[in-house]
MDAnalysis code that builds the backbone (N, CA, C; Angstrom):
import MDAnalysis as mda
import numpy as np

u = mda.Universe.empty(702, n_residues=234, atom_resindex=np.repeat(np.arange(234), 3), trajectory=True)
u.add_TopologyAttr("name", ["N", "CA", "C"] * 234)
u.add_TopologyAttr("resid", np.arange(1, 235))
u.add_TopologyAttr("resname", ["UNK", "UNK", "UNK", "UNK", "UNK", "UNK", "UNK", "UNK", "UNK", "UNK", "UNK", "UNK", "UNK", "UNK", "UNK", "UNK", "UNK", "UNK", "UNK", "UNK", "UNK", "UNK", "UNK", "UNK", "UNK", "UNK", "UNK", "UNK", "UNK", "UNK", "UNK", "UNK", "UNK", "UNK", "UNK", "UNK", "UNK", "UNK", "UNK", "UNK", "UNK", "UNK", "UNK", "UNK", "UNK", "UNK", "UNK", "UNK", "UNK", "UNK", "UNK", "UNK", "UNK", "UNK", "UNK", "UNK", "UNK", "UNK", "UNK", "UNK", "UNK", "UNK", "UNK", "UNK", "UNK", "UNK", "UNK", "UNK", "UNK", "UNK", "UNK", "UNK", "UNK", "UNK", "UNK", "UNK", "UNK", "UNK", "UNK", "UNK", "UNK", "UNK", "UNK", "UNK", "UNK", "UNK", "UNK", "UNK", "UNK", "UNK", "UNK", "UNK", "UNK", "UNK", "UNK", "UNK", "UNK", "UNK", "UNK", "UNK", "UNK", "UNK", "UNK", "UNK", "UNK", "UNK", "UNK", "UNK", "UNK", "UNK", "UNK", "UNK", "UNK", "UNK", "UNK", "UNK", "UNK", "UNK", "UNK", "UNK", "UNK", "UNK", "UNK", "UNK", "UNK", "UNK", "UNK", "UNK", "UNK", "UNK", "UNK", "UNK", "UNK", "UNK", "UNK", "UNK", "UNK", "UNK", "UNK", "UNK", "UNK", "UNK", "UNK", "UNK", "UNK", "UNK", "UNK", "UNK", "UNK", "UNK", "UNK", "UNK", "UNK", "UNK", "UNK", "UNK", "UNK", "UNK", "UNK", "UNK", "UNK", "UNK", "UNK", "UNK", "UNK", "UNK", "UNK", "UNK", "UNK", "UNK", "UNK", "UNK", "UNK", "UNK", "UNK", "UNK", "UNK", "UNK", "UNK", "UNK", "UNK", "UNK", "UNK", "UNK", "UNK", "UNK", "UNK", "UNK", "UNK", "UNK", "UNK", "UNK", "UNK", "UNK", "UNK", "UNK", "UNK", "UNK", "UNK", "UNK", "UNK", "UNK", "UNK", "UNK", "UNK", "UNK", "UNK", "UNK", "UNK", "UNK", "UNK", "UNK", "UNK", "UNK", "UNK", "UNK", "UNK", "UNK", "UNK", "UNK", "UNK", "UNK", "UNK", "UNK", "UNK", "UNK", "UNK", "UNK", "UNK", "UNK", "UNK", "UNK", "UNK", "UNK"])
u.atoms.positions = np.array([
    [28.066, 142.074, 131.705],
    [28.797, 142.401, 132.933],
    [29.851, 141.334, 133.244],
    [29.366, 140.233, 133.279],
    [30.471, 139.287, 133.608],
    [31.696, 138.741, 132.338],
    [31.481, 139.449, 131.167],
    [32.067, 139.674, 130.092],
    [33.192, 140.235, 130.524],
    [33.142, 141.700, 130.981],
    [33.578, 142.732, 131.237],
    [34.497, 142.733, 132.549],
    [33.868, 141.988, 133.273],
    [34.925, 141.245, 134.770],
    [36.027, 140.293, 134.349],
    [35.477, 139.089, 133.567],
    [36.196, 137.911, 132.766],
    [37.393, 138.683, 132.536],
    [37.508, 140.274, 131.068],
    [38.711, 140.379, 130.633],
    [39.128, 141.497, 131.411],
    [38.683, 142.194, 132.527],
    [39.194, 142.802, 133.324],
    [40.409, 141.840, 134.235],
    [39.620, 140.522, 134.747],
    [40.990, 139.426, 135.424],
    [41.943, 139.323, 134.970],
    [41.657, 138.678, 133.217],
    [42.403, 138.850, 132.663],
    [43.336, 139.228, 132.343],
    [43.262, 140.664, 132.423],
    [44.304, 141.714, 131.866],
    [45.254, 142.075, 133.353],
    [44.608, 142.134, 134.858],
    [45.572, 141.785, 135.853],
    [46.325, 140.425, 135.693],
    [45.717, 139.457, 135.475],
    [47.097, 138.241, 135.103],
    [47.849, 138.468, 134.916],
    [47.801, 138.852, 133.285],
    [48.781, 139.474, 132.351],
    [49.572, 140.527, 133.068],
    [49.218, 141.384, 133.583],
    [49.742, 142.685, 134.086],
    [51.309, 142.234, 135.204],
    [50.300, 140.767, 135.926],
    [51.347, 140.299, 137.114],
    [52.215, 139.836, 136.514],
    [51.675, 138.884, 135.478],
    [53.046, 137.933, 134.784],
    [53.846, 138.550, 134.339],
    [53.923, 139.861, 133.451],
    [54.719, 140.443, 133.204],
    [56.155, 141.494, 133.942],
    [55.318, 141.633, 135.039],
    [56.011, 142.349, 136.536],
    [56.734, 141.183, 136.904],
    [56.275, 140.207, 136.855],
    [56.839, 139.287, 137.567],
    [58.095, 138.520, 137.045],
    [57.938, 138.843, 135.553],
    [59.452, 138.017, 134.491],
    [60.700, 139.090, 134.914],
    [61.531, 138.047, 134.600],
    [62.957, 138.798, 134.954],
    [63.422, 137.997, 133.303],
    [64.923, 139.258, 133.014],
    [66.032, 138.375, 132.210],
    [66.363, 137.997, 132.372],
    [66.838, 136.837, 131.322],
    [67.572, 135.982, 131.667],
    [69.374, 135.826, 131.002],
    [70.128, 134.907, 131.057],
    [71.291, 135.339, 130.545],
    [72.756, 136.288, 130.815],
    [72.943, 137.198, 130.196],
    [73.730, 138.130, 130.174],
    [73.047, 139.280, 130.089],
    [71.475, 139.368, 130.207],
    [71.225, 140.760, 130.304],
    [70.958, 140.739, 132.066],
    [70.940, 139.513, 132.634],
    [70.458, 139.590, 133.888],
    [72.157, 139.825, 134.721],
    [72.808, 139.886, 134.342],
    [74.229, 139.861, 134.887],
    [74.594, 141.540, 135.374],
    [74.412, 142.303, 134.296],
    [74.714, 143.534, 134.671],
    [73.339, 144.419, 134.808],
    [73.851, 145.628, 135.933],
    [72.242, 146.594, 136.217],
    [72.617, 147.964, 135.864],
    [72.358, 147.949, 134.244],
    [72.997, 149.696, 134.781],
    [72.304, 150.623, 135.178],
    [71.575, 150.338, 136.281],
    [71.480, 151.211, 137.266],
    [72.121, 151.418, 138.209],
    [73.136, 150.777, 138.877],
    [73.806, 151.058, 139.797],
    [74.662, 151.870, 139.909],
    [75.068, 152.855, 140.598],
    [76.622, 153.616, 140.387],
    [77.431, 152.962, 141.008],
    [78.813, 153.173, 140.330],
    [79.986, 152.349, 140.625],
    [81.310, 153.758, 141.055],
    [81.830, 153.715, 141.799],
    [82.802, 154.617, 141.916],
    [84.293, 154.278, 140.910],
    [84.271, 155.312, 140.273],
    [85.854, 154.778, 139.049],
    [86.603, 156.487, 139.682],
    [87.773, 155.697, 140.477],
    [88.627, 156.885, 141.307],
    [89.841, 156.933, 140.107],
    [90.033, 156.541, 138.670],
    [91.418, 157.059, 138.290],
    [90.753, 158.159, 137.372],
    [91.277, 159.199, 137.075],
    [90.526, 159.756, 136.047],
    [90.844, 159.932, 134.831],
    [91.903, 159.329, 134.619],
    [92.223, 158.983, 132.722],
    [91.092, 157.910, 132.271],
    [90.880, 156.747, 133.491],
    [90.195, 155.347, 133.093],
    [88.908, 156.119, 133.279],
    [88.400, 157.038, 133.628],
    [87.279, 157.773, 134.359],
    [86.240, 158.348, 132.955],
    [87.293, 159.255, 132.381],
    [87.216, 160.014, 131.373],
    [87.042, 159.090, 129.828],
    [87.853, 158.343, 129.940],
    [87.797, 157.305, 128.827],
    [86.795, 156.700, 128.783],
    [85.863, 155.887, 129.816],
    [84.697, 155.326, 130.161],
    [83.545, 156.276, 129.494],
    [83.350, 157.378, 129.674],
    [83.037, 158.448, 129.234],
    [82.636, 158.866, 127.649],
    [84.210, 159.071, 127.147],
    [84.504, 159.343, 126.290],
    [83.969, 158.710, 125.062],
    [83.951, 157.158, 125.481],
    [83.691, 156.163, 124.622],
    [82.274, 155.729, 124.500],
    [81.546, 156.250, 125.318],
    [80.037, 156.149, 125.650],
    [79.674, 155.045, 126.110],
    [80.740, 154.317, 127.359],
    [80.182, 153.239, 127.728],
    [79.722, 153.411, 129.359],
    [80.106, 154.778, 129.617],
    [79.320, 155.141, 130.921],
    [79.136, 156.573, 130.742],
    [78.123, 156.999, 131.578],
    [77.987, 158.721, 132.300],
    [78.164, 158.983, 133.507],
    [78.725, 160.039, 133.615],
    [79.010, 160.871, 134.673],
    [77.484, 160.770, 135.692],
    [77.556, 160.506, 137.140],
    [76.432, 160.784, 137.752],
    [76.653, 162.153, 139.045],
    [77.890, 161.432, 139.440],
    [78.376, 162.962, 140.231],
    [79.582, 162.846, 141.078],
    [80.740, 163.451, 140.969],
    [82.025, 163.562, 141.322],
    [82.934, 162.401, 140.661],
    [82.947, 160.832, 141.420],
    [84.121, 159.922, 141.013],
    [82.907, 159.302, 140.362],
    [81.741, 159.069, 140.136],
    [80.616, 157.777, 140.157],
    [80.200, 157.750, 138.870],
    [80.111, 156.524, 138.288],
    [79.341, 156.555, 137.004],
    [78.420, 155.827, 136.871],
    [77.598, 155.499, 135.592],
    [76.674, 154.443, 135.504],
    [76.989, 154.358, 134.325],
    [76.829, 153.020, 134.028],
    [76.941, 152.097, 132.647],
    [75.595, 152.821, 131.890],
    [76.138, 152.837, 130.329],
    [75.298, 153.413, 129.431],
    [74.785, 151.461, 129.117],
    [73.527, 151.848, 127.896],
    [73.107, 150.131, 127.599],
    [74.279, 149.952, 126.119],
    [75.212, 150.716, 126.056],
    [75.919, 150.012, 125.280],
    [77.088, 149.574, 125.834],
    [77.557, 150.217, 127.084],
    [78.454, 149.406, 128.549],
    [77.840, 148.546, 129.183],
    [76.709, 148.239, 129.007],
    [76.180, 146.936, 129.515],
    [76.276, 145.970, 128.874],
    [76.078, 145.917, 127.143],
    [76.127, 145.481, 126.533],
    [77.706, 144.631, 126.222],
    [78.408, 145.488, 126.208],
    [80.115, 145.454, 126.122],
    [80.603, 143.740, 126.629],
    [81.245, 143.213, 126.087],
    [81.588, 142.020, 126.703],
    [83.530, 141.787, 126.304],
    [83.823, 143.053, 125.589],
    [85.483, 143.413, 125.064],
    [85.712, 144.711, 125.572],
    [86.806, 144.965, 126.678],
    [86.904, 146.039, 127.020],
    [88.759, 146.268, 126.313],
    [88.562, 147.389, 125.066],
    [90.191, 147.848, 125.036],
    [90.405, 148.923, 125.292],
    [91.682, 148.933, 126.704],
    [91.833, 150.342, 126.870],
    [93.493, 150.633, 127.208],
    [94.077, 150.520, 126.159],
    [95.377, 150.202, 126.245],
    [96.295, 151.463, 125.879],
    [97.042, 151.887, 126.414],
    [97.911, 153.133, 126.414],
    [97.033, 154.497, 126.540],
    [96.593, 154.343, 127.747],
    [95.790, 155.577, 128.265],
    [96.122, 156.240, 128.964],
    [97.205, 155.668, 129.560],
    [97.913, 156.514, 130.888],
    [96.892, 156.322, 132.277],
    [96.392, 154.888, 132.305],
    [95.796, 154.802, 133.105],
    [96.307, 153.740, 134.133],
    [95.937, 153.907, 135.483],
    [96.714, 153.589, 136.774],
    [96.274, 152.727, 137.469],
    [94.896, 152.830, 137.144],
    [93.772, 151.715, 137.926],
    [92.700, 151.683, 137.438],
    [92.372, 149.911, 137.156],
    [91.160, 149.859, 136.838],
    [89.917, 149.830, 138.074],
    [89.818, 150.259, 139.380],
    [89.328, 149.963, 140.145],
    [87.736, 150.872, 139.872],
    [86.274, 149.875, 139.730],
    [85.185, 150.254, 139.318],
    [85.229, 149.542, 138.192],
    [86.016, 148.692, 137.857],
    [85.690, 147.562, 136.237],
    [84.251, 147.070, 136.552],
    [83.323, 146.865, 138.146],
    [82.522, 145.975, 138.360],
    [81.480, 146.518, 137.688],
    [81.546, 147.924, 137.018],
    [80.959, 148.427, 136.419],
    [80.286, 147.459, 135.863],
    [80.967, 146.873, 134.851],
    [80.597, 146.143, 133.958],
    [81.004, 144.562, 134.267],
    [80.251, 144.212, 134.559],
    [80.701, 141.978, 135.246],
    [80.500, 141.293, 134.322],
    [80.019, 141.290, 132.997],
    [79.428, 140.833, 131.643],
    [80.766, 140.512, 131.158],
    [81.962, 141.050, 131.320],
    [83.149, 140.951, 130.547],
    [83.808, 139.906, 130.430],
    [84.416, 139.558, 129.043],
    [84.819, 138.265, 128.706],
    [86.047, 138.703, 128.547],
    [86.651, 139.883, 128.077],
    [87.972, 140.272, 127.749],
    [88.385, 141.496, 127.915],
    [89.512, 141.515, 128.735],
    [90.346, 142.604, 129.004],
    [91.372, 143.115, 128.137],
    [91.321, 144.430, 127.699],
    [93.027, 144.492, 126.893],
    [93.433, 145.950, 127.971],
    [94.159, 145.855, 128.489],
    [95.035, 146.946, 129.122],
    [96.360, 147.144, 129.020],
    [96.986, 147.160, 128.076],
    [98.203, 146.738, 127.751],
    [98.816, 148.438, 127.846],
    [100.054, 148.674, 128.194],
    [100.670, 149.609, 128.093],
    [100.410, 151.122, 128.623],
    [99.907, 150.776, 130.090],
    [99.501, 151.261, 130.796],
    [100.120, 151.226, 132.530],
    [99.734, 152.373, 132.902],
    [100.910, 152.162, 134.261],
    [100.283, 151.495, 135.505],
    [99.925, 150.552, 135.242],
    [98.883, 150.074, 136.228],
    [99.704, 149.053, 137.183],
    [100.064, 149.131, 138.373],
    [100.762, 148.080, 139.254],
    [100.030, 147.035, 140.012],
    [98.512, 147.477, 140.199],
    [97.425, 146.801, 140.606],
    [96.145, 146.483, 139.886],
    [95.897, 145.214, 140.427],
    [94.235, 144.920, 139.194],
    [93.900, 143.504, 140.235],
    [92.749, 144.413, 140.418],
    [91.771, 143.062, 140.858],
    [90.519, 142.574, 139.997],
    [90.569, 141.928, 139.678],
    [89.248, 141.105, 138.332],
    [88.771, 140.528, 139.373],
    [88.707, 139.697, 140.165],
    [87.901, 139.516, 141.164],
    [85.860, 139.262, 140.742],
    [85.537, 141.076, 140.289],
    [84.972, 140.942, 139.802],
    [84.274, 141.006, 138.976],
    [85.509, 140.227, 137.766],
    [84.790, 139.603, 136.567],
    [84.071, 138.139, 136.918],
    [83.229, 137.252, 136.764],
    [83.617, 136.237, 137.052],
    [83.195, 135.210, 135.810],
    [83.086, 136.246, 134.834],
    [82.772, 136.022, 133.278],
    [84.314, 135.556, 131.930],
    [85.370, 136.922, 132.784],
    [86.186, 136.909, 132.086],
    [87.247, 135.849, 131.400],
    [87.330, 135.798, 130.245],
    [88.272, 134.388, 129.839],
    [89.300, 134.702, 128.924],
    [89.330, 136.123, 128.745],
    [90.780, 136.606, 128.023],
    [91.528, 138.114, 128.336],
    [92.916, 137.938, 128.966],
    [93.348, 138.999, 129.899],
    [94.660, 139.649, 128.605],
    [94.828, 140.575, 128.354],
    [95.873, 140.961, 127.319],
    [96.583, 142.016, 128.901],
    [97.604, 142.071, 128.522],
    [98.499, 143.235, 129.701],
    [99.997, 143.386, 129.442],
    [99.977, 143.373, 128.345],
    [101.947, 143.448, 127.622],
    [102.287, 144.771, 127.875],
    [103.493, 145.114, 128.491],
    [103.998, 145.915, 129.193],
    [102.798, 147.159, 130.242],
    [102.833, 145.779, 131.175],
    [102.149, 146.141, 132.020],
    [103.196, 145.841, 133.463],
    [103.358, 146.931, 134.384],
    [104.088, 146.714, 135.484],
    [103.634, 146.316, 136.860],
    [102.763, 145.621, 136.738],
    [102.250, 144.598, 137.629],
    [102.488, 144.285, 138.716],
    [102.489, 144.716, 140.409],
    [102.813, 143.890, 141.793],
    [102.100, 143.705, 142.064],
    [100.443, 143.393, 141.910],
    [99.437, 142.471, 142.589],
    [98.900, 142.378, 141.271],
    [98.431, 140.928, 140.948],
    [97.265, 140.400, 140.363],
    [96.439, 139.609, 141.225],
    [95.535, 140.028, 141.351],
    [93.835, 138.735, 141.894],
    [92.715, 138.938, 141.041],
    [92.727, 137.463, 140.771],
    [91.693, 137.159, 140.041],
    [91.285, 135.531, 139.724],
    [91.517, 135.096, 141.041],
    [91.401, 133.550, 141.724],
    [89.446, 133.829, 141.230],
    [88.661, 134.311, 140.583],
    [87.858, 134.445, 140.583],
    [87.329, 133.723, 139.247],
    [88.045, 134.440, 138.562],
    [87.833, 133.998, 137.626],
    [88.163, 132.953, 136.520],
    [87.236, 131.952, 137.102],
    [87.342, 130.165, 136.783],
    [87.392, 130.141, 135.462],
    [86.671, 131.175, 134.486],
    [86.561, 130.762, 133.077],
    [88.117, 131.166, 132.060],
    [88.989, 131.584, 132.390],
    [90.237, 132.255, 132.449],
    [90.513, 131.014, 131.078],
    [90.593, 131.632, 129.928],
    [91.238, 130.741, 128.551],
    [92.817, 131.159, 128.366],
    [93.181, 131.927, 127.976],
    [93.687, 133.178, 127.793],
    [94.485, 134.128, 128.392],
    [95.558, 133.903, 129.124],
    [96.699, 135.354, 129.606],
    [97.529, 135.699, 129.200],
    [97.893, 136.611, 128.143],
    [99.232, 137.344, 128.671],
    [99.687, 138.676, 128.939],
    [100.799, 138.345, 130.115],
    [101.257, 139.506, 130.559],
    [102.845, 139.633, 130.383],
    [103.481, 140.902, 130.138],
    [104.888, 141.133, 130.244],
    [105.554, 142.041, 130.515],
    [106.741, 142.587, 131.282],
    [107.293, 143.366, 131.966],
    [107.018, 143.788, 133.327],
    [106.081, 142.523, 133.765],
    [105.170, 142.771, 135.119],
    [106.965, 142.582, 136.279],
    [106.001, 143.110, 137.071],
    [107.293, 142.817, 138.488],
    [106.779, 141.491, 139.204],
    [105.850, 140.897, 138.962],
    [105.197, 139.299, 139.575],
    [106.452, 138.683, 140.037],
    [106.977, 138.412, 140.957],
    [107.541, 136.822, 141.419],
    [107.301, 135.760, 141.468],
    [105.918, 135.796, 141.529],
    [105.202, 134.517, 141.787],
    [103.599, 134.406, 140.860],
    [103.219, 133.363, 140.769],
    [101.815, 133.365, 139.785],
    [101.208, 131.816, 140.018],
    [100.367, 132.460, 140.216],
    [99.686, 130.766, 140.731],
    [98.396, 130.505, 139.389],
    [98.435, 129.315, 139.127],
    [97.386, 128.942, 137.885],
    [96.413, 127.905, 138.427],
    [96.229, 128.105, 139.956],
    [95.173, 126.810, 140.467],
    [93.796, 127.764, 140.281],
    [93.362, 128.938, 139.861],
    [92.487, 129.050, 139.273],
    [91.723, 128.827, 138.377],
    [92.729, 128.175, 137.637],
    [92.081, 128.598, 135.887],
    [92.798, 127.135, 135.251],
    [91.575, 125.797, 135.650],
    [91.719, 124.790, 135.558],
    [90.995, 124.755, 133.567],
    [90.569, 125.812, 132.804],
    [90.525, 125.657, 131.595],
    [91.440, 126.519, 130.323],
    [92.256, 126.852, 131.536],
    [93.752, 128.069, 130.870],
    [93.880, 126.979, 129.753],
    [94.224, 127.824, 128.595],
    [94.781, 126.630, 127.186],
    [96.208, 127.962, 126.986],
    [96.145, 128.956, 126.927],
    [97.466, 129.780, 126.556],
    [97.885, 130.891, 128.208],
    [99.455, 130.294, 128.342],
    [99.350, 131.360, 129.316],
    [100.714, 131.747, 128.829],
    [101.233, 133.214, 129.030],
    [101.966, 133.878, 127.754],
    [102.609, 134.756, 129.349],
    [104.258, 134.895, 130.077],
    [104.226, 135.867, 130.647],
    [105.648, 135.847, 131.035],
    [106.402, 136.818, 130.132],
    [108.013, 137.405, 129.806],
    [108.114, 137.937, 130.218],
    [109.903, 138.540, 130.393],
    [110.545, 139.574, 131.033],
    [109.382, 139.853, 132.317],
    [109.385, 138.895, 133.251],
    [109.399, 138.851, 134.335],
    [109.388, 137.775, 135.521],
    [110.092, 138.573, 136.546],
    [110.473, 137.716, 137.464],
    [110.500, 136.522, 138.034],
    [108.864, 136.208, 137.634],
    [108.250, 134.693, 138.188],
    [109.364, 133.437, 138.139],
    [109.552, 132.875, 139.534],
    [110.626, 131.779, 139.773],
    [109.879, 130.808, 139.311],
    [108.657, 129.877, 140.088],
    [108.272, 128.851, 139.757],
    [106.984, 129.180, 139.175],
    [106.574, 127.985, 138.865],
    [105.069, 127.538, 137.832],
    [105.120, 126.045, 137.675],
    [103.975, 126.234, 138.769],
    [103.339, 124.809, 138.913],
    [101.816, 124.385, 138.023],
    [102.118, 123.812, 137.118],
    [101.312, 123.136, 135.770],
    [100.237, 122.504, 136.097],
    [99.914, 121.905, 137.516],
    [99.174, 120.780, 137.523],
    [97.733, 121.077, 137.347],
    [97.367, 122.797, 137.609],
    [95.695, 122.597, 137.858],
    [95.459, 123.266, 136.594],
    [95.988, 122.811, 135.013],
    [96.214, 123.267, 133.774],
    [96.180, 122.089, 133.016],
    [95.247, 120.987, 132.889],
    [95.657, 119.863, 132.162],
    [95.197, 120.125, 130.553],
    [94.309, 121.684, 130.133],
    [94.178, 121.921, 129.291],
    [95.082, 122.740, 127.870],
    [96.182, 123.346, 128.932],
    [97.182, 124.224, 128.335],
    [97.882, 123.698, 127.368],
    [97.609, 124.129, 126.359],
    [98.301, 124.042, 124.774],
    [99.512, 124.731, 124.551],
    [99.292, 126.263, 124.905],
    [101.019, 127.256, 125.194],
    [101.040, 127.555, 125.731],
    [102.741, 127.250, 126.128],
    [103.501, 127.817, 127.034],
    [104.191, 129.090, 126.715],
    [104.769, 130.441, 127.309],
    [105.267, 131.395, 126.881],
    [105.809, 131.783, 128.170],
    [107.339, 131.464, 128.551],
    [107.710, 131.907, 130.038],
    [109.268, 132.285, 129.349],
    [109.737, 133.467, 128.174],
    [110.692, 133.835, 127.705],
    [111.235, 134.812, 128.941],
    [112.128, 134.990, 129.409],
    [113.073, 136.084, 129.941],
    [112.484, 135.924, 131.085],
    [112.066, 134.943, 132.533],
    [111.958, 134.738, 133.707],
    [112.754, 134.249, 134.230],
    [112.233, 133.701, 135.839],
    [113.379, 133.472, 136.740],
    [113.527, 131.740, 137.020],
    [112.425, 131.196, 136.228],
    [112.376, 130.135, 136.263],
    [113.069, 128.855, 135.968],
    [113.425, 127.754, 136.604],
    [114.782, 126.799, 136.361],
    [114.328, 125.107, 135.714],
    [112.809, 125.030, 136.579],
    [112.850, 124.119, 136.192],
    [111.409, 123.917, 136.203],
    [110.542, 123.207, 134.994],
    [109.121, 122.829, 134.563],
    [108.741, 122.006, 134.370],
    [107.530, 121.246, 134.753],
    [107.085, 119.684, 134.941],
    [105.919, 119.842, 133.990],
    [105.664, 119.079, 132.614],
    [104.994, 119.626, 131.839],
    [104.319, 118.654, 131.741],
    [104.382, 117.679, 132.502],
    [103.806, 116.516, 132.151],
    [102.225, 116.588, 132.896],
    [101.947, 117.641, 133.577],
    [100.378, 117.400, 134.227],
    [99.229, 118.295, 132.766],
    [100.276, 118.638, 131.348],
    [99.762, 119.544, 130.390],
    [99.933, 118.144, 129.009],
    [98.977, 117.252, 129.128],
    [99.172, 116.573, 128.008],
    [98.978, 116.385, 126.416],
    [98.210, 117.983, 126.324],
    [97.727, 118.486, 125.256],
    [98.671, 119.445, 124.843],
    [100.155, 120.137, 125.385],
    [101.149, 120.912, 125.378],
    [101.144, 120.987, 123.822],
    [101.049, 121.837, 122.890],
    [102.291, 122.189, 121.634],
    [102.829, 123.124, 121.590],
    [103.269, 123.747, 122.672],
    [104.685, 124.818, 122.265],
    [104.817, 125.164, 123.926],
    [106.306, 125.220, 123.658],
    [107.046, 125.650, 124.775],
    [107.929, 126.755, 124.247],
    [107.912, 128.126, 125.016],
    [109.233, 129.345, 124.702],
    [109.491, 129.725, 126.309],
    [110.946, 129.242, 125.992],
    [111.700, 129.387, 127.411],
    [112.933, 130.271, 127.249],
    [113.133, 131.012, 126.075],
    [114.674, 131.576, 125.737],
    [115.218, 132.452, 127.155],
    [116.201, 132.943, 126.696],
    [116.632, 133.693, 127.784],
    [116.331, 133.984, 128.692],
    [116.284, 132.517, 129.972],
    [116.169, 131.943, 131.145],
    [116.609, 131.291, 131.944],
    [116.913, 131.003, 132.992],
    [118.046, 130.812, 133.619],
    [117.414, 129.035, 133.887],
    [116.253, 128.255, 132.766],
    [116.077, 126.779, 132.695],
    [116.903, 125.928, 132.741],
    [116.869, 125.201, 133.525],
    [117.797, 123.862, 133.268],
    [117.459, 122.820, 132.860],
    [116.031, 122.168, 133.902],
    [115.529, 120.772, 133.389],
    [113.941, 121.839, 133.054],
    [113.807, 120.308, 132.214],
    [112.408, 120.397, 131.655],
    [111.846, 118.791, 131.990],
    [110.603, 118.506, 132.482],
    [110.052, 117.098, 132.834],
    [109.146, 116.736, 131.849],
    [109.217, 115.974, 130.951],
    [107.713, 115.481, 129.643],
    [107.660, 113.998, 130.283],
    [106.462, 113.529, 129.415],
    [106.524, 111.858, 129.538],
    [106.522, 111.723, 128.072],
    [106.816, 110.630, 128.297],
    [107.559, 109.724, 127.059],
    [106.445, 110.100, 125.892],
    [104.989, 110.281, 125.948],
    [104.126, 110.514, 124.947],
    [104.756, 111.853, 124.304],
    [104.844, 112.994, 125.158],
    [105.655, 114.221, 124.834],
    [106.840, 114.353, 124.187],
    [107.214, 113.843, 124.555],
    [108.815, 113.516, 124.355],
    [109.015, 113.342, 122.766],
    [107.838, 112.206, 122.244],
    [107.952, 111.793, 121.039],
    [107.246, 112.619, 120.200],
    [106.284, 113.557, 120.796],
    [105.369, 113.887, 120.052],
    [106.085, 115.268, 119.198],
    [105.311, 116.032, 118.844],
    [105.723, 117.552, 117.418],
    [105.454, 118.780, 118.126],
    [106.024, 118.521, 119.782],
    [105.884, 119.582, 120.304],
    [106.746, 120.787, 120.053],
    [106.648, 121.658, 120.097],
    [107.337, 122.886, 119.499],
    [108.016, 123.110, 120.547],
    [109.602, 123.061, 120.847],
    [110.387, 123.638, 122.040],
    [111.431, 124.916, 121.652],
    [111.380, 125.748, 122.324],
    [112.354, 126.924, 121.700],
    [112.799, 127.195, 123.288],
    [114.081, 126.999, 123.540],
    [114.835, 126.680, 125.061],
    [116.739, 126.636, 124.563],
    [117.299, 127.020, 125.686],
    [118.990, 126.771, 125.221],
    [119.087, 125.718, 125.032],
    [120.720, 125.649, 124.738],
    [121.108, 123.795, 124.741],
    [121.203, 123.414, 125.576],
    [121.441, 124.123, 126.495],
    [122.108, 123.674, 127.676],
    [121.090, 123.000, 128.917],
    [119.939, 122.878, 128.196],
    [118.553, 122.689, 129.074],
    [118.679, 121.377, 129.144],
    [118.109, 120.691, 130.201],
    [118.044, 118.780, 130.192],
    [116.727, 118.993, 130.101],
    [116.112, 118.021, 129.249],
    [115.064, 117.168, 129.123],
    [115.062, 115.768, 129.864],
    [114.195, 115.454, 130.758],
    [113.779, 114.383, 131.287],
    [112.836, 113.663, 130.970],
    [112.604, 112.285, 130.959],
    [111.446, 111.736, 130.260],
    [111.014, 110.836, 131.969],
    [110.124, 111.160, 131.909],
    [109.437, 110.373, 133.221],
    [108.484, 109.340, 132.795],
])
């Protein structure tokens, strides 16, 4: 009898401990149980299509376990307008949306993500001050004026042409290796808070000065800029 009690306890232990573990990692990040509302329906259908979600009812989906799984999302020339319901999936390390009519994107919440692709993408809001792990951007043909990089204090490439952006302030970037600011509105760049810099592309831009320090200056940095540009050595 008391045999029989002994592995009866037993086996409730066990029973609790097991109720009681959670994952850990990246499986604990995403639930696909939740429904998420995805209101565009090209991005809707594609989600779908690709078997990384199902339909639950009208705009709403739920992540399949191979959209949970997903940590590369490409969904580039879909004719899609909005990614709004990406939170679908928060596991994500990389975005490709490139060539798509999308004027808005909030990543927000990714807070995983560390590589953004968006080449001819027409862009008037980006947010994604969220996402701290940010390696990786480029965007081009956006309508941006402005772009702030005090997020993404481990940016090493930020890549973003034929568009508007006047200034770009370097300082909360001391990791950035490339530069890529071809066909903007920008005049003048202080490169010196980027001491790991090897390449600069500034062509057809209305640049004048450029700021290095003397380590730069001397070093095998790659510059592709008019003549007509001043270099300063601080």
């Amino acid at each position: 009898m008391k045999t029989h009690r002994l592995l009866a306890l037993l086996s409730l232990v066990l029973l609790v401990g097991c109720g009681a573990s959670r994952p850990t990692g990246k499986e604990a990040i995403c639930d696909c149980q939740r429904e998420v509302r995805v209101p565009d329906k090209a991005f809707r259908s594609w989600l779908v299509d690709k078997g990384y979600a199902v339909k639950i009812h009208g705009k709403w989906l739920r992540a399949t376990a191979e959209g949970c799984a997903l940590t590369a999302l490409e969904c580039y020339g879909q004719d899609i307008h909005s990614l709004e319901g990406i939170e679908l999936f928060p596991q994500l390390e990389q975005i490709t949306c490139s060539d798509n009519p999308i004027e808005k994107l909030n990543l927000n919440v990714l807070p995983h993500l560390e590589r953004l692709y968006g080449l001819n993408l027409p862009l008037r809001r980006l947010e994604m001050d969220n996402c701290r792990h940010m390696k990786h951007i480029e965007l081009s043909y956006t309508h941006l004026d402005a772009f702030s990089l005090a997020a993404f204090p481990e940016l090493e490439f930020f890549f973003c042409i034929f568009s508007p952006i006047a200034t770009l302030d370097l300082t909360p970037c001391p990791t950035l290796k490339s530069l890529y600011i071809r066909a903007t509105q920008i005049r003048e760049v202080d490169l010196r808070p980027c001491p790991g810099l090897l390449e600069l592309h500034a062509l057809d831009s209305p640049l004048q000065l450029i700021t290095v320090t003397e380590e730069q200056y001397n070093s095998n940095m790659k510059v592709s800029v008019a003549d007509t540009v001043r270099i300063e050595v601080r």
